[in-house]
C-alpha positions in Angstrom: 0.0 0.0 0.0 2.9 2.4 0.9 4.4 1.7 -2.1 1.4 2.2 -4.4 1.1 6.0 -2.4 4.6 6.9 -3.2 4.2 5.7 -6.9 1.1 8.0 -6.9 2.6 11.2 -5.6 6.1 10.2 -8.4 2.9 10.6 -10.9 1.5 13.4 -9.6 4.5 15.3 -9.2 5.7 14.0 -12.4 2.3 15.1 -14.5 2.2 18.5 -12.3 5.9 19.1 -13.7 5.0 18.3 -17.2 1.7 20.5 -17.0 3.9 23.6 -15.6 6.1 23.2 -18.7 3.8 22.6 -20.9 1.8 25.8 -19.7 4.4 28.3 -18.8 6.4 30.4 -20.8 9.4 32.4 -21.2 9.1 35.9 -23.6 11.2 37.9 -25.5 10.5 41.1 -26.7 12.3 44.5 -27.9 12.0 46.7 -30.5 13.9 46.5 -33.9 15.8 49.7 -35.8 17.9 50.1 -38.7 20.4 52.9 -39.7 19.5 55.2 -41.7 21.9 57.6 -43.7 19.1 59.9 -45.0 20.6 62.7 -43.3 24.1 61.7 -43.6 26.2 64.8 -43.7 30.3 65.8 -43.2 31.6 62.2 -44.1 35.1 62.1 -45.8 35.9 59.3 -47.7 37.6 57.5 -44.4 34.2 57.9 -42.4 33.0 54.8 -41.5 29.3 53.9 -42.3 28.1 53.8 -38.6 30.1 56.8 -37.8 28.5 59.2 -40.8 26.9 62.6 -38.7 23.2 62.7 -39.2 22.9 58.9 -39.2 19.9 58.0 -36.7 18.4 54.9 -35.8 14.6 54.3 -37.1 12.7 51.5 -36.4 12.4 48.7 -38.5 8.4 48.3 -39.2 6.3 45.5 -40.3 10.0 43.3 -40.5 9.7 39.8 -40.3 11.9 38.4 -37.9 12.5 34.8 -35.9 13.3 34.0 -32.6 15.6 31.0 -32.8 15.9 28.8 -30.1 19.0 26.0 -29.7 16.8 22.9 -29.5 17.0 20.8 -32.5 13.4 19.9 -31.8 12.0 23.0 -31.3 10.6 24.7 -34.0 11.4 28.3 -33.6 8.7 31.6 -33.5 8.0 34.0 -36.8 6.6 37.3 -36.1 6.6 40.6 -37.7 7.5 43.8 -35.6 4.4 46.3 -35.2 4.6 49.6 -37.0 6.9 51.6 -34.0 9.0 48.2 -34.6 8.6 46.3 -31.7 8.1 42.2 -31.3 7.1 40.0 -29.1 7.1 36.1 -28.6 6.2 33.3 -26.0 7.9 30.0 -26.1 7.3 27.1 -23.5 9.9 26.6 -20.6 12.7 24.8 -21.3 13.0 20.6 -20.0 15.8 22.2 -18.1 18.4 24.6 -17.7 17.5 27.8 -19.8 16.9 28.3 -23.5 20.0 30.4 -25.8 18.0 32.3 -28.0 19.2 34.6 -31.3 17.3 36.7 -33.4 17.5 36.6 -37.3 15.9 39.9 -38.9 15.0 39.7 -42.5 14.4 42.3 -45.2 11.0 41.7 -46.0 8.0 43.4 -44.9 4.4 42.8 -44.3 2.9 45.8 -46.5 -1.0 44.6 -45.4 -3.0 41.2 -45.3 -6.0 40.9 -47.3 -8.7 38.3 -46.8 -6.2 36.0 -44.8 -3.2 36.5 -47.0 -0.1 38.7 -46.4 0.6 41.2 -48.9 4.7 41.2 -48.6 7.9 43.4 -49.9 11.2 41.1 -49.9 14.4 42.7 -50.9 16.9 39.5 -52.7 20.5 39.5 -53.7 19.7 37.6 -56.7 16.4 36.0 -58.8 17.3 32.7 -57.5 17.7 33.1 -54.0 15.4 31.4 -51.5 15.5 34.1 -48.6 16.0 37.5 -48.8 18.4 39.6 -46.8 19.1 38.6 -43.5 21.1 39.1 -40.5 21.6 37.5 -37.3 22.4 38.9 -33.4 24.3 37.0 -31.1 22.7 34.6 -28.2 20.9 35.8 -25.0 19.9 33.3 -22.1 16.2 33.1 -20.4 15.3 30.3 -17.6 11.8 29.5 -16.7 9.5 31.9 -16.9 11.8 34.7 -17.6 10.9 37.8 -19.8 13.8 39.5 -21.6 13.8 42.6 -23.6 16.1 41.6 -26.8 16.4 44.8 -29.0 17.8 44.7 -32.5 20.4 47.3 -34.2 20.8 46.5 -37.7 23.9 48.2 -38.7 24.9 52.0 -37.0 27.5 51.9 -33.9 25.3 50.3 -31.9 25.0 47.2 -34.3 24.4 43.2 -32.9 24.0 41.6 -36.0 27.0 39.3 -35.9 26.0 37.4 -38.9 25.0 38.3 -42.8 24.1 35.9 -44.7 26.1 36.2 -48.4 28.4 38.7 -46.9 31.9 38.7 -48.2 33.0 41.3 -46.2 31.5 41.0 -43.2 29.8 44.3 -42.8 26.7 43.7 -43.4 26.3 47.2 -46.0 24.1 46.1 -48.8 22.3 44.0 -46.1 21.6 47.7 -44.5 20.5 49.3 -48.3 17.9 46.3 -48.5 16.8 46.8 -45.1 16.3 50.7 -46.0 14.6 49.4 -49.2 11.3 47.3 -47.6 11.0 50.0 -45.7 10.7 52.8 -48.2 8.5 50.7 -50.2 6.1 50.1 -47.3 6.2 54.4 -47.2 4.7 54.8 -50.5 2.3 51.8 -49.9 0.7 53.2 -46.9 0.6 56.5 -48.6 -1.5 55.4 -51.1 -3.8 53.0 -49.2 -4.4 55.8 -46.9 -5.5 58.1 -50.2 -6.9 55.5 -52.6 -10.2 54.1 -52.4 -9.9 51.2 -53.5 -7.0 49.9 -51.9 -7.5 46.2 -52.8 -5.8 47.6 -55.9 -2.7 47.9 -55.0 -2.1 45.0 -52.3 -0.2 42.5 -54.0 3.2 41.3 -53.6 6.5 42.9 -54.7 10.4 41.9 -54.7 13.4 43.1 -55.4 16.3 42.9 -55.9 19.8 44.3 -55.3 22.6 44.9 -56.8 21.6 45.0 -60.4 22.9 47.0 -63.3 19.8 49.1 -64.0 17.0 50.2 -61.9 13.9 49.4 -63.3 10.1 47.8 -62.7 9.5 44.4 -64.4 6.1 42.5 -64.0 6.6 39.3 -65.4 2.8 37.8 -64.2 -0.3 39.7 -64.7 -2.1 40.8 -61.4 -2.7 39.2 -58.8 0.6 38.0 -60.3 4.3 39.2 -58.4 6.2 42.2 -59.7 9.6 42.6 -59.4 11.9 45.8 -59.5 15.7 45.7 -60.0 17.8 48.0 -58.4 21.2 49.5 -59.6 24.4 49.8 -57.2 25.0 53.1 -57.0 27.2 53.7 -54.1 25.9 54.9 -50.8 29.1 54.7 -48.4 31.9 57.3 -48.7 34.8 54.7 -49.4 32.3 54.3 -52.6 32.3 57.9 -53.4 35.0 59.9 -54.8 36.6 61.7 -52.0 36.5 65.2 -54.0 32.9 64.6 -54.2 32.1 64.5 -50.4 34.8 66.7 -49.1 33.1 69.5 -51.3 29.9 68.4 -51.0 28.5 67.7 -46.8 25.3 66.6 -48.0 26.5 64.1 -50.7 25.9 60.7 -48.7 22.1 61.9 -47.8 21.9 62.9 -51.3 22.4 59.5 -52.4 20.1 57.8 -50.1 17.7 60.5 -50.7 18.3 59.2 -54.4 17.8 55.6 -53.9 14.2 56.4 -52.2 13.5 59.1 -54.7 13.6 56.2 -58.0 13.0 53.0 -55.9 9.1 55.1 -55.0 9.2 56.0 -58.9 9.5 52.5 -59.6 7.1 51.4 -57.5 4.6 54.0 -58.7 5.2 52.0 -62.0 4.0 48.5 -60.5 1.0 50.6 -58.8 -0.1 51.3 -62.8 0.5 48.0 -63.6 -0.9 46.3 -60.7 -4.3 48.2 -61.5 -3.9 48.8 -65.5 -3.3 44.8 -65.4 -1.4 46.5 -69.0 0.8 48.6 -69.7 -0.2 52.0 -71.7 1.1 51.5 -75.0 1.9 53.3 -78.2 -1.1 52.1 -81.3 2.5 51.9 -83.4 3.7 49.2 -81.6 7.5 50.1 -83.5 8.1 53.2 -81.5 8.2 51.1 -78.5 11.6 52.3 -76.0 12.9 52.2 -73.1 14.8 55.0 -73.7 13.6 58.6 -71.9 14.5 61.2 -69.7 12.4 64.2 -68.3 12.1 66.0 -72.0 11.2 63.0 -73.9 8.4 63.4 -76.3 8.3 59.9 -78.0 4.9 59.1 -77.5 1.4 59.6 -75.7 1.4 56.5 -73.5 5.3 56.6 -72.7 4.4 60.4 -71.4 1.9 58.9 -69.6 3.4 56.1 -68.1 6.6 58.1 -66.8 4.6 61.4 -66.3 2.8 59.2 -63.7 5.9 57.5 -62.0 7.2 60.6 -61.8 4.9 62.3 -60.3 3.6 59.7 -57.9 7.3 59.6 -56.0 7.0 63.4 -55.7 3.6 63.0 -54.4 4.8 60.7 -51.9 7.9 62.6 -51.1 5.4 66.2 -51.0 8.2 68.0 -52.9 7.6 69.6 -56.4 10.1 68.1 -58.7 10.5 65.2 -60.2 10.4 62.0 -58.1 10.2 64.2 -55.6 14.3 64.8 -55.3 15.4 67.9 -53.1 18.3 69.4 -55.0 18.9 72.7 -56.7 20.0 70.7 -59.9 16.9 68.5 -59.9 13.8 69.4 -62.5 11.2 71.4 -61.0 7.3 70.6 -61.8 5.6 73.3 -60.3 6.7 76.2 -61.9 6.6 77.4 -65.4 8.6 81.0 -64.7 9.8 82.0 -61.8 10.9 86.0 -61.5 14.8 86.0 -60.2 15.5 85.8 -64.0 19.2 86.4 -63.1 19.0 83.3 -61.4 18.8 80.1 -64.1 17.0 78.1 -61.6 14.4 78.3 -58.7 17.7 77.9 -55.8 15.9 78.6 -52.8 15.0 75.3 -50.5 16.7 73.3 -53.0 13.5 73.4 -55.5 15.4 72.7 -58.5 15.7 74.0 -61.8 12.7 74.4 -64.4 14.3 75.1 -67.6 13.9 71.8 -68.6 10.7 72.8 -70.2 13.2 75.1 -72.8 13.8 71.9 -74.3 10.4 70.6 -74.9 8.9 71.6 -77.8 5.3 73.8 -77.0 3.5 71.0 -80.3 4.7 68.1 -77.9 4.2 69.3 -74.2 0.9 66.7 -74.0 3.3 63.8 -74.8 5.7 65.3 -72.5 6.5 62.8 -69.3 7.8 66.3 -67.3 4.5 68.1 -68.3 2.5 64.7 -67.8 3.5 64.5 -63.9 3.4 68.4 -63.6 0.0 68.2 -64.6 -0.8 66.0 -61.8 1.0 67.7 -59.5 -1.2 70.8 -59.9 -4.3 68.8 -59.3 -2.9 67.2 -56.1 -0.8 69.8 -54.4 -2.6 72.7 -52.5 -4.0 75.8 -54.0 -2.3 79.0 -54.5 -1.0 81.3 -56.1 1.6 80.6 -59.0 3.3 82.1 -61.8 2.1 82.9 -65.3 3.9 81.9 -68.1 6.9 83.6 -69.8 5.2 85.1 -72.4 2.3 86.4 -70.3 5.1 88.0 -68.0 6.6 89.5 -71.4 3.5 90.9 -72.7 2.6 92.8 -69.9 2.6 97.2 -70.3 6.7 97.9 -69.1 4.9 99.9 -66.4 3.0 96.8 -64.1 5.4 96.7 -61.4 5.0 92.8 -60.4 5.0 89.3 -61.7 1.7 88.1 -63.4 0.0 85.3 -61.2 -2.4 82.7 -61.8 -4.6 80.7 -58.9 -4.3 77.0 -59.2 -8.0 75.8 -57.9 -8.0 72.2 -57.5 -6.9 70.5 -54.8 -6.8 66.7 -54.6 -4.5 65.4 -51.1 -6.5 62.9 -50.8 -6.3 61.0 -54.8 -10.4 61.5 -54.5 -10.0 62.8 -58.4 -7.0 61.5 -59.4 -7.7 57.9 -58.4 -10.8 57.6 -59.6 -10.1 58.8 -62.9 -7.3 56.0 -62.6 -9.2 53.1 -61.5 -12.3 54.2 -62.0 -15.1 51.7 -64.0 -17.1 53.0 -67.1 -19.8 52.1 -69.1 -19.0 51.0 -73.0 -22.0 49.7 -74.4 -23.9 46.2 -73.0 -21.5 45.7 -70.2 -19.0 47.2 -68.0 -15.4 47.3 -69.3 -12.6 48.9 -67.4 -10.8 51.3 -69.1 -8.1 53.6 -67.5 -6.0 56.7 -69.0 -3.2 55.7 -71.3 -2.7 59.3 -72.0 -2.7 63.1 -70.4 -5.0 64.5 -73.3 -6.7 63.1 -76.2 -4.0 62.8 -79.1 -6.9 60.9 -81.5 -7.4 57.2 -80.5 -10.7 55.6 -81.4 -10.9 54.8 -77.8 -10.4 58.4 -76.6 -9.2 57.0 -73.2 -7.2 60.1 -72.1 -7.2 61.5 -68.4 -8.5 64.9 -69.7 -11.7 62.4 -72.0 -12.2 60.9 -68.3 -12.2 64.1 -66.6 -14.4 66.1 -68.6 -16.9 63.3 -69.3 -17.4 61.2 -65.7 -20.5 59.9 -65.3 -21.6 62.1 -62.0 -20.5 65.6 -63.3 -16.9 66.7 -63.4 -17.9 68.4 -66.7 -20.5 70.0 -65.2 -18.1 71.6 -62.5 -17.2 74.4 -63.6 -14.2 74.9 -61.0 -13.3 71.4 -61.7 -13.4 71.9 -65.8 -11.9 75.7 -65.3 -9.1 74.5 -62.8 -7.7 71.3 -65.1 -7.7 73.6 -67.9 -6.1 76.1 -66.8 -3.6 74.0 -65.4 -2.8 72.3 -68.5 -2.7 75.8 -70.7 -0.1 77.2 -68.4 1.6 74.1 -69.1 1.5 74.9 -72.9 -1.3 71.8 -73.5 -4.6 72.9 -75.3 -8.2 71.4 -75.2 -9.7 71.6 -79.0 -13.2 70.9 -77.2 -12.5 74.0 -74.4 -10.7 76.4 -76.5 -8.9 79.1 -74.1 -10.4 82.9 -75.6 -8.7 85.7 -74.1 -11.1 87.9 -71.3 -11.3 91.7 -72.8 -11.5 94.4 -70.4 -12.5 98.3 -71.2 -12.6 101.2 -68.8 -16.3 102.2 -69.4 -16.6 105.4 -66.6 -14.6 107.2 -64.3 -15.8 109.1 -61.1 -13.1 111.4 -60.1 -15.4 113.2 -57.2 -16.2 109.6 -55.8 -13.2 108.0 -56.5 -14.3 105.3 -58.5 -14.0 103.4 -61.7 -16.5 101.2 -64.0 -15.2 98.2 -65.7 -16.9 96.0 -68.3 -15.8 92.2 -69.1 -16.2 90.1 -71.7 -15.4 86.4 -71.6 -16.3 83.9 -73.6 -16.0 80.6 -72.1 -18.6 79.9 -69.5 -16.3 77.1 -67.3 -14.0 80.7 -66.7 -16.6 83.2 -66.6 -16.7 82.6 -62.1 -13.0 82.5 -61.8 -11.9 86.0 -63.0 -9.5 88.0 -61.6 -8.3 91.6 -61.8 -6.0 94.2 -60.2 -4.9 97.9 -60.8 -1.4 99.8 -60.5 -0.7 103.8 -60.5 1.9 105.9 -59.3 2.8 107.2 -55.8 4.2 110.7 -55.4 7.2 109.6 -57.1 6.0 108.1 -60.1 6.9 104.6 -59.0 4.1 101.8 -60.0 2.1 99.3 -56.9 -0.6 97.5 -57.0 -3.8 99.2 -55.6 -4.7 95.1 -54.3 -1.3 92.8 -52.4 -2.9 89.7 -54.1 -5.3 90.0 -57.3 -9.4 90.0 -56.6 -12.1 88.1 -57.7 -14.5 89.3 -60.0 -18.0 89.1 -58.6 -21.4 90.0 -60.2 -24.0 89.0 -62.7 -22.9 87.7 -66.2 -24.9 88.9 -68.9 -24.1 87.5 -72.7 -20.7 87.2 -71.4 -20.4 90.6 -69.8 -19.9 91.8 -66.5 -19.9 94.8 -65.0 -18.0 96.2 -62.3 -16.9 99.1 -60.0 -13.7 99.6 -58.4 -13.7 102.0 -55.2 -12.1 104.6 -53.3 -9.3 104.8 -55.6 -6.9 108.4 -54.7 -6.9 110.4 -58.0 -6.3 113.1 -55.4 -2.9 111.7 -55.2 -1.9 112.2 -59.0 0.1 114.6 -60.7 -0.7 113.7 -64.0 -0.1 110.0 -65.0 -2.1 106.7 -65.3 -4.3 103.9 -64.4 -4.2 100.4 -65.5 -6.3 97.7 -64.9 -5.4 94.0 -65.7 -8.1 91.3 -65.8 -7.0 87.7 -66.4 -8.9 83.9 -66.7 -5.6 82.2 -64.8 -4.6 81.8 -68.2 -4.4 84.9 -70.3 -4.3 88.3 -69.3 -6.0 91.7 -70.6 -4.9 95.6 -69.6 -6.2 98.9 -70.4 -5.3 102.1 -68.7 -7.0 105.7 -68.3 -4.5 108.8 -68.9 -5.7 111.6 -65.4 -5.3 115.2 -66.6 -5.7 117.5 -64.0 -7.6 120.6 -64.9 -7.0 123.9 -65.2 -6.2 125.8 -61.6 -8.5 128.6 -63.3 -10.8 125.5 -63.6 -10.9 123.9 -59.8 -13.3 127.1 -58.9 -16.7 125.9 -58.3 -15.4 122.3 -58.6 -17.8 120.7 -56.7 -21.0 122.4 -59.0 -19.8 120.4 -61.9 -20.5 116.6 -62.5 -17.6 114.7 -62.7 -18.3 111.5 -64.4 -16.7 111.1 -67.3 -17.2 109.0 -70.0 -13.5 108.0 -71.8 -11.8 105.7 -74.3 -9.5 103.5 -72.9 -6.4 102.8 -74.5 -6.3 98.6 -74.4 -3.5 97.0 -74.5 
């Protein structure tokens, strides 16, 4: 009997052991960064990668990682870091003793997961490798029930990856660029799923792969298929760049990382098209087919198009105005057609580059233009304001207007509400519905007239019957030198009709032709101060207002100081945002013999302007 007890508490003991083990847990957690050379500055060509000033740790979002544990039978924990880049993981007690544990981080990244599936980025060495970048830290110990906090450094000085996989020198660098990579790609996806409306779009996976010898987007399967996108070495240490280069230049290193986010989100925009186009735009003569361009190439509709977007999509992303969004002085500007300092060849200040680009694109080919294509788009996504009219507008002004002509970009679309649609947007053709997208800026012709501006002007629910929506995207593309045959830009005319010296007030007529411009008129007036020097009566031109009648309004300007003149005069300037119209009214003093009984006389005179 005795012995039958003591074999039951053994049991007992035994089974309360194994239940404790099987039931309690160790965890690790920590959080996850990676360096980060965006802001690299003052490196000489000695400077080590993790001792570059500017570099700063970021963390390491959506990264798959896996906690490895030293049992042979003990199948180790996957997880992906959250989006501030921590991880966590529970694993069952050890048998005995305590468990060695290492973490292996790996450059892919978990953009989203869509009805059960993850939607992932992996960055590869090579086509034919089986995993993608990876690193792994040393070991750390945890007994029973033990929580430690195991934090990552990928590269930096604070670095604990002791081990990269398929690295010949040991240091782990294009590890780091891959690294960087996933995570500029998961920028640009969550900036577009946060904008587009249908984001089920865009989810689908991507890879790429580093170092190649061209940077470029290939899809090789259609939707829902994988697309890859090949990235070129282009040197982002500064034993890799010439020495003269960065002991002249402080900012060269960022510059170069800036670079490789700047065409890797351009590339990406391109597998965006693709991934919703399930096509690419192409040229109906199949022959003029090339992958040759740069930001003044005129080839074709579709290649303007395709580019125009790319282009604009990375700038979009990176909210700077030039293309793929690069901030240098050198880079090409899409937000401004002229810019006043004309002794300066390029807009210098905050590094907004240079915009005489456009001096190279013919005015006959600006719609085919990839520059003017993801200009175009910029104006309808970036903020409204105030902007430059065009050269010529600026040289056809009376010598006398003391200030730059400006024009008021109206549309406004932060959010893609416009753009998207008119992207992925469904339409009607005949018995059923058939998707068809934009393979061009403007209509050049096609029987299937499939261009953004067809889309724009003719969506189902009304853009051509907004008038600020029509007036704004035409104006936008005429003071980028493209013209609608269907909305045909007429000049606004303006005349002086009456002038009431005694009240100090003017009457102006307006004619305008086109109805989509006839609400978004502006005007201002200059004259002299004491010392004959031209201002502007308004700081920032004002809206006509009124009631149009066959194209005419009429208006009156107030409290203007005739008193103030010697003998000079008044112009007024109306414009459409587009073109501009002057005429001016010459103030002759009367007689002194005349000023007696002033007052008795009327003093509204009727005149003939002189228009300019």
């Amino acid at each position: 009997m005795k012995i039958k007890i003591t074999l039951f508490i053994i049991l007992f003991c035994f089974l309360v052991l194994l239940i404790s083990n099987v039931f309690a847990e160790v965890t690790i957690r920590g959080k996850v960064q990676y360096w980060n050379l965006e802001q690299g500055i003052n490196a000489t060509k000695g400077t080590k990668p993790e001792n570059i000033e500017g570099g700063r740790y970021l963390p390491a979002r959506r990264l798959l990682l896996e906690v490895e544990f030293d049992s042979p039978l003990t199948i180790d924990d996957q997880t992906y870091t959250d989006d501030s880049g921590y991880y966590k993981v529970t694993h069952r007690n050890p048998w005995y003793g305590d468990w060695d544990v290492d973490v292996e981080v790996r450059a892919e990244v978990k953009l989203a997961t869509i009805n059960g599936e993850d939607v992932l980025v992996s960055c590869y060495e090579g086509a034919f490798d089986i995993w993608p970048y990876n690193g792994q830290t040393g070991d750390r110990s945890v007994g029973d029930d033990g929580t430690i906090t195991f934090d990552v450094y990928i590269g930096g000085p604070d670095n604990n990856i002791i081990e990269w996989d398929n690295d010949e020198g040991g240091e782990g660098r294009d590890h780091l660029v891959a690294f960087f990579m996933c995570q500029v790609i998961l920028d640009a996806f969550n900036w577009l799923e946060e904008r587009a409306p249908e984001g089920k779009e865009i989810k689908r996976d991507t890879s790429l792969f580093y170092p190649t010898d061209k940077t470029r987007f290939n899809a090789y399967l259609s939707p829902p298929g994988v697309a890859w996108i090949d990235i070129k070495d282009v040197f982002y240490y500064p034993d890799e760049i010439d020495a003269y280069i960065i002991l002249n230049n402080s900012k060269e290193v960022s510059q170069r990382w800036r670079g490789l986010r700047a065409s890797l989100t351009h590339e990406f925009g391109h597998k965006i098209m693709h991934g919703v186009y399930d096509y690419w735009p192409e040229p109906l003569e199949i022959w003029e087919r090339t992958s040759a361009h740069q930001v003044t190439t005129c080839l074709y509709a579709e290649l303007g198009w395709v580019e125009g977007w790319a282009e604009f999509f990375a700038a979009a992303v990176l909210n700077w105005p030039t293309i793929n969004g690069v901030k240098s002085e050198v880079a090409d500007n899409i937000e401004q057609v002229y810019y006043p300092a004309v002794e300066v060849p390029k807009i210098d200040f905050e590094g907004k580059g240079n915009f005489n680009w456009r001096d190279e694109v013919p005015n006959d080919k600006r719609d085919i233009n990839e520059g003017e294509n993801a200009a175009v788009l910029w104006d309808i996504f970036d903020p409204k304001g105030w902007e430059y009219l065009s050269q010529d507008q600026q040289d056809a002004k009376p010598v006398d207007w003391p200030t730059p002509l400006k024009w008021y970009d109206r549309l406004e679309d932060s959010n893609f509400e416009h753009i998207w649609e008119m992207i992925a947007g469904w339409r009607e053709y005949g018995p059923i519905d058939v998707r068809r997208q934009p393979d061009c800026l403007i209509d050049e012709g096609d029987v299937w007239e499939d261009s953004f501006w067809y889309f724009w002007k003719n969506k189902d629910d009304g853009y051509g019957n907004d008038t600020e929506l029509m007036h704004g995207l035409k104006a936008i593309m005429y003071n980028r030198g493209i013209t609608s045959t269907e909305y045909v830009e007429h000049k606004p005319e303006v005349i002086i009709k009456q002038v009431d010296i005694e009240n100090q007030k003017i009457v102006i007529e307006v004619t305008e032709e086109d109805t989509e411009d006839q609400p978004y008129l502006y005007y201002n007036l200059v004259y002299p101060d004491d010392t004959r020097e031209y201002y502007p009566f308004f700081a920032e031109d004002q809206p006509l207002s009124g009631d149009w009648e066959n194209n005419t309004l009429s208006f009156s300007i107030d409290v203007l100081p005739f008193h103030q003149w010697p003998q000079n005069k008044l112009i007024v300037m109306v414009h459409d945002n587009m073109l501009c119209s002057f005429t001016d009214y010459v103030y002759i003093p009367p007689p002194l013999e005349l000023k007696v009984g002033w007052g008795n006389y009327p003093l509204l005179f009727p005149l003939i302007p002189e228009i300019i």
